[in-house]
C-alpha positions in Angstrom: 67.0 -75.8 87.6 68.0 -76.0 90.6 65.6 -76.9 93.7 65.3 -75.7 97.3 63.4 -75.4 100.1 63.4 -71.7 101.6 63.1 -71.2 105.3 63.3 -67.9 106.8 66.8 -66.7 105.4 68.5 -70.4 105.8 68.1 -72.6 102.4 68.6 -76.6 102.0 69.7 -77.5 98.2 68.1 -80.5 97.4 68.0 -81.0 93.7 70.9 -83.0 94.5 69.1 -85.7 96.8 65.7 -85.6 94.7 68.3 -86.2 91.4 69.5 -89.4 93.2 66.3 -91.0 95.0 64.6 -90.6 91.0 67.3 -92.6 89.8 67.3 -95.0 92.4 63.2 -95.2 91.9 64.1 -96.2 88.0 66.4 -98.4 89.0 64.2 -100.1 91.0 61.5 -100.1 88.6 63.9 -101.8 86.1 64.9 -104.4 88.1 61.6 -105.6 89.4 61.4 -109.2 89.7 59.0 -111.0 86.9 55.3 -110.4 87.6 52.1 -109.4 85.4 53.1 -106.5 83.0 49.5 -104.5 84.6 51.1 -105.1 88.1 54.4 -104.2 86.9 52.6 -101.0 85.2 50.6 -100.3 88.2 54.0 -99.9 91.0 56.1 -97.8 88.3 52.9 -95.8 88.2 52.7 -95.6 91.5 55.9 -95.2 92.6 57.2 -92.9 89.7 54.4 -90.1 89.9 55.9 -86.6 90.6 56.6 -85.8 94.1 58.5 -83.7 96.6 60.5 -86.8 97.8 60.4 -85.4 101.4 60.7 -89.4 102.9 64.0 -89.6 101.0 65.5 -86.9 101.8 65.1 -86.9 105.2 66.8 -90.5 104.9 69.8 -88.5 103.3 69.8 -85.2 105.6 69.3 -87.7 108.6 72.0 -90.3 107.1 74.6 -86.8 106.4 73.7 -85.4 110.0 74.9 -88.5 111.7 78.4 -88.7 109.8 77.3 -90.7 106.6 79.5 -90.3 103.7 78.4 -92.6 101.3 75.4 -93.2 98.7 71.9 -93.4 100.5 69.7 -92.6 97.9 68.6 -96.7 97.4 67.3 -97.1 100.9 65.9 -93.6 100.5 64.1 -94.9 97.4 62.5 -97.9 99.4 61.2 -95.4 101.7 59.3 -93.5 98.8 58.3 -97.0 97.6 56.5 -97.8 100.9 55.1 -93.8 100.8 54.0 -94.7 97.1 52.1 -98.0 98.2 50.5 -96.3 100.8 49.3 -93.4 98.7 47.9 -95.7 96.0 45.8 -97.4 98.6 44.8 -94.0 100.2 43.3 -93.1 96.9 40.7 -96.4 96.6 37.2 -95.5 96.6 37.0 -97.9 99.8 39.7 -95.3 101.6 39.4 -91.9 100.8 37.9 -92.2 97.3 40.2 -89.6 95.1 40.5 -89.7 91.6 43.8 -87.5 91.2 47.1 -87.7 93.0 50.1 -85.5 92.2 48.0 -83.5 90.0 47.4 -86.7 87.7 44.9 -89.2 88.3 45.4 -91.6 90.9 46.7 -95.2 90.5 43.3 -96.8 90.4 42.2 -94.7 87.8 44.7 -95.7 85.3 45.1 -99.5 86.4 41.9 -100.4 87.9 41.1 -100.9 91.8 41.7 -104.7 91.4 45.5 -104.5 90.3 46.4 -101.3 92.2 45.0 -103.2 95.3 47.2 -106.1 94.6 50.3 -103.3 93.3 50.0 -101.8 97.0 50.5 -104.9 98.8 53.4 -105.9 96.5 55.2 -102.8 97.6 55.5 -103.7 100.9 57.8 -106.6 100.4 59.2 -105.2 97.6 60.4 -101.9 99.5 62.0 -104.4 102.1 63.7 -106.1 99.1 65.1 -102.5 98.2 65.8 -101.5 101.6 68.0 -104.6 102.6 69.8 -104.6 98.8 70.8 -101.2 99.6 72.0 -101.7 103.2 73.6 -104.7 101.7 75.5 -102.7 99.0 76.6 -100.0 101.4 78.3 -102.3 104.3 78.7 -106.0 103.3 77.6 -108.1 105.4 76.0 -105.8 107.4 74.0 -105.8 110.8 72.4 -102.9 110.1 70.2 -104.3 107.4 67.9 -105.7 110.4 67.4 -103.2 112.4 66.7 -100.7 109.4 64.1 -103.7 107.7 62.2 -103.7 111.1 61.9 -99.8 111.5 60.3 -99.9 108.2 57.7 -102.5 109.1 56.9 -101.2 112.4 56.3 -97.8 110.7 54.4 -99.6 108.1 52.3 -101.8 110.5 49.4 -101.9 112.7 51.0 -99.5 115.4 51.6 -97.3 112.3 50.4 -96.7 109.0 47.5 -99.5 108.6 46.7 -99.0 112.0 46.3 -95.0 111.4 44.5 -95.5 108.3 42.1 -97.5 109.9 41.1 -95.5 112.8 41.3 -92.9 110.4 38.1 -94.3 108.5 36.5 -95.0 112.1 36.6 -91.8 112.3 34.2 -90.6 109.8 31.7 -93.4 111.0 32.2 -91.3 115.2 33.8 -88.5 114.8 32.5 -88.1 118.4 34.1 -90.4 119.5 38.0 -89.7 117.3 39.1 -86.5 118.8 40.7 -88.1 121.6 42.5 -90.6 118.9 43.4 -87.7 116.6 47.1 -87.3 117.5 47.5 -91.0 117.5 45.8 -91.5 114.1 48.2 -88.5 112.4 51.1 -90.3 114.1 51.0 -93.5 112.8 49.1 -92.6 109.6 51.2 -89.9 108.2 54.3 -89.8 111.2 55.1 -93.0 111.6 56.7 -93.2 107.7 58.3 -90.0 108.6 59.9 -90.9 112.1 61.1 -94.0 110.6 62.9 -92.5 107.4 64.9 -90.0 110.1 66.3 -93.5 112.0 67.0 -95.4 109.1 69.0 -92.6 108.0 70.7 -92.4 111.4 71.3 -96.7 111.6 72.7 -96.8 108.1 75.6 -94.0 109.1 76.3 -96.2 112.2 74.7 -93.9 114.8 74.2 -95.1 118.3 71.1 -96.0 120.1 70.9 -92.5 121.6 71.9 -90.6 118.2 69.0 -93.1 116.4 66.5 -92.4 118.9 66.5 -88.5 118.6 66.5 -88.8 114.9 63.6 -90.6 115.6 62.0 -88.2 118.1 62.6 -85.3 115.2 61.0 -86.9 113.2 57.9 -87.8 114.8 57.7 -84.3 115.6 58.2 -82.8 112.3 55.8 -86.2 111.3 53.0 -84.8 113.1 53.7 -80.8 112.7 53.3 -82.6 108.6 50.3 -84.0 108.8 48.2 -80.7 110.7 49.9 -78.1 107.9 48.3 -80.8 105.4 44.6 -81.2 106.9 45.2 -77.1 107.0 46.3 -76.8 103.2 43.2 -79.2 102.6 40.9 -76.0 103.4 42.5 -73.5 102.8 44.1 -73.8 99.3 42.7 -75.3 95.7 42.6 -78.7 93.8 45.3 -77.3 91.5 47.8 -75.9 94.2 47.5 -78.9 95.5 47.5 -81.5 92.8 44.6 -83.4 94.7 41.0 -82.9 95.3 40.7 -80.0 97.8 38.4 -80.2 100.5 37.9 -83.7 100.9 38.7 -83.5 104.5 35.6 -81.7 105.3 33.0 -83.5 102.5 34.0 -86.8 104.4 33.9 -84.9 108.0 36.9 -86.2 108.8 38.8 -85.9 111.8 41.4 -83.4 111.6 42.9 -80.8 113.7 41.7 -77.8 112.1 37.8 -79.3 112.1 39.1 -79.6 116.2 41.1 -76.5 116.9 40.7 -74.4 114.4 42.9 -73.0 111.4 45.3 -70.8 113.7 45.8 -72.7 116.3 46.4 -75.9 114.3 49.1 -73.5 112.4 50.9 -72.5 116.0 50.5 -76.2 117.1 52.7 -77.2 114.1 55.5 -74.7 114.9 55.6 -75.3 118.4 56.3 -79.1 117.5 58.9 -78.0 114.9 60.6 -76.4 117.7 60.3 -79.2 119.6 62.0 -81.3 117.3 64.9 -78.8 117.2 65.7 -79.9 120.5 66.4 -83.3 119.4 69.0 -82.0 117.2 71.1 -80.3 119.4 73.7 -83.0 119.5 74.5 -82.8 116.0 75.4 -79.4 115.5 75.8 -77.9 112.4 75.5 -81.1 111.1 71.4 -80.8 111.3 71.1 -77.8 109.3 69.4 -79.4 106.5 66.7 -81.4 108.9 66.1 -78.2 110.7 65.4 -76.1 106.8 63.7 -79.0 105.9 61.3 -79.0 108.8 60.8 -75.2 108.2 60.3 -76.3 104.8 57.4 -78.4 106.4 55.2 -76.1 107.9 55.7 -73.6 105.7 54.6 -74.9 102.5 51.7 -74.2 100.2 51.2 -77.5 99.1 
């Protein structure tokens, strides 16, 4: 069947994209380099779980918008391997202690906390080992293999997604004192993954500095617009709709913008940042279609 994401009366066909970044994530899991067969078992897990693939798409919409022609879907596969690492770790019952993911249980429920601790660090280098082979394959020789490797770790890093998950968990400790910090936990957490999969797209097509940076200013928009419709679906909709456990935000008293501003005005805060992002777009035309449905797409889900 195939898939799309409806937005208003515009639709984005992605069963294409979502077809080629699940190969690519096989492929990678078949040519893993030798390790333990529970580690091994522990990142296909991980990384082959049922998902949306949003990450890797938005590598291929961003890579299309800024004149790509060619086959993205390996580097958009390293993406969802870093997303996938990052999820098992989320899921530990030192983090946000969650026994299902993706409506199956979570990593460290089939593999044990031990190994899916160890699996989620190996993903890291193994994503960059992914990202620069595919880089590598596209333009031999390339430059761009650098630049794209670095916007991965930055995203991945202390300014990003180990520094949001961090303050993230400080924030249940003073939650006080983590409303101020609230924008800059969801943007590195959740955004920084997301900003950084709308550049690489961007570098691996050959776009400018300029061109790169407003891919990366969409997405950080649409990163952060993500993240609120999510703490909102947390309280709003069921375990089953959405495939983890529901209401975890609020057990934990988390910070999250809902628990700050409330459910409607967390729900116009994320469309005025779509439209924000929109602006960043306006250079590529009708190329950008499918980032602007797919942002839509974003704040307009049920799950």
């Amino acid at each position: 069947m195939t898939e799309r994401f409806l937005a208003d009366d515009a639709a984005v066909d992605i069963g294409a994209d979502r077809s080629d970044i699940d190969a690519a994530i096989a492929a990678l899991c078949e040519s893993l380099p030798q390790m333990d067969d529970s580690l091994r078992a522990a990142v296909c897990y991980s990384l082959r779980g049922p998902g949306k693939r949003l990450r890797g798409i938005l590598v291929c919409a961003s890579y299309r918008a800024a004149g790509g022609g060619g086959d993205v879907s390996g580097l958009a596969a390293a993406v969802e391997m870093l997303h996938a690492y990052s999820l098992a770790h989320d899921d530990l019952p030192c983090m946000d202690n969650d026994d299902m993911r993706r409506g199956r249980p979570a990593t460290h429920r089939v593999s044990g906390v031990a190994v899916t601790v160890v699996a989620g660090a190996a993903m890291i280098p193994l994503a960059v080992r992914a990202a620069a082979q595919s880089v590598g394959n596209m333009h031999r020789g390339s430059s761009r293999v650098v630049p794209i490797v670095s916007a991965l770790m930055q995203a991945a890093g202390a300014r990003g997604m180990i520094g949001g998950q961090l303050q993230d968990l400080n924030a249940e400790a003073t939650p006080a004192d983590s409303v101020e910090g609230l924008e800059w936990i969801h943007r590195a957490k959740t955004g920084a993954l997301i900003a950084a999969a709308a550049r690489v797209g961007g570098i691996a097509a050959g776009a400018d500095d300029g061109a790169v940076q407003a891919l990366g200013s969409f997405g950080a928009d649409i990163g952060l617009a993500f993240q609120i419709v999510d703490d909102v679906l947390d309280v709003t909709q069921s375990s089953e709709q959405l495939g983890k456990t529901a209401g975890k935000d609020v057990a934990s008293d988390k910070a999250t913008w809902p628990a700050v501003y409330g459910i409607e005005q967390s729900r116009k805060d994320a469309q005025r940042l779509i439209a924000e992002a929109f602006s960043q777009l306006d250079q590529y035309g009708d190329r950008a279609d499918g980032l602007r449905t797919l942002a839509k797409y974003l704040v307009e889900r049920s799950h």
